[in-house]
C-alpha positions as CSV (number, residue, x, y, z in Angstrom):
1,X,27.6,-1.1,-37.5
2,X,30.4,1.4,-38.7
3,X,32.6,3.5,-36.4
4,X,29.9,6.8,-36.9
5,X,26.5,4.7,-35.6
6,X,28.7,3.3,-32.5
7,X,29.7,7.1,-31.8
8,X,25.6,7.7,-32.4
9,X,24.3,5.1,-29.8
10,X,27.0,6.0,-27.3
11,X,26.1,9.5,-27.0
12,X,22.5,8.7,-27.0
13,X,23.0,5.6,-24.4
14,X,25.4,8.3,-22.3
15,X,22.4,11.0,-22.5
16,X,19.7,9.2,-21.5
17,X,21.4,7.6,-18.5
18,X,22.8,11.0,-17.4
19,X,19.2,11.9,-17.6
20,X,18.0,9.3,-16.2
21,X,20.0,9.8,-12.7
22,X,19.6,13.6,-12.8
23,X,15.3,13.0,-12.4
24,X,16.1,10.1,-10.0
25,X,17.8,13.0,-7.8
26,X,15.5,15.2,-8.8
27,X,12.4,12.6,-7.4
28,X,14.7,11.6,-4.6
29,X,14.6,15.5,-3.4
30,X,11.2,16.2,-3.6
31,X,9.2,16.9,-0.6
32,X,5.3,16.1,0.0
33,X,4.0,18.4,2.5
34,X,1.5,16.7,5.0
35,X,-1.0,18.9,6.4
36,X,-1.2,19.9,10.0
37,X,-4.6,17.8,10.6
38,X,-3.4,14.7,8.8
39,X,-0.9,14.7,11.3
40,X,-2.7,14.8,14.0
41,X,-4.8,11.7,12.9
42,X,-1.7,9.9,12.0
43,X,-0.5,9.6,15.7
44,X,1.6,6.7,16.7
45,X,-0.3,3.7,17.9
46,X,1.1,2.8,21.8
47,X,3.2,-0.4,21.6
48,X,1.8,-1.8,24.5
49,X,-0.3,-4.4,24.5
50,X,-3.3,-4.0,27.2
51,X,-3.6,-7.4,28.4
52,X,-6.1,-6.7,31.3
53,X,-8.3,-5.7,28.7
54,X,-8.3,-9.6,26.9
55,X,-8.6,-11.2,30.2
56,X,-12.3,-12.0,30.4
57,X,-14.2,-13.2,33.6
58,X,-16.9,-15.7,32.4
């Protein structure tokens, strides 16, 4: 490769990868909106385990 195709894949190399990170940001910053009744549904589950519950009398 002469000194003019180096200079070629350089810029192209420097472009895409400047391109590259400018839609990573871009991706990084986007936002999904959830909707109010999703968010109800989606309520934590309690931590607690309810061990009276798995004691059985037989």
């Amino acid at each position: 490769m002469n000194r003019k195709e180096w200079l070629i894949a350089t810029i192209l190399t420097l472009i895409t990868i400047v391109s590259w990170v400018i839609f990573d940001i871009l991706h990084t910053r986007s936002t999904v909106e959830i909707s109010p009744k999703v968010q109800e549904i989606i309520t934590p589950i309690d931590p607690n385990l309810n061990t009276s519950s798995l004691e059985s009398n037989p």
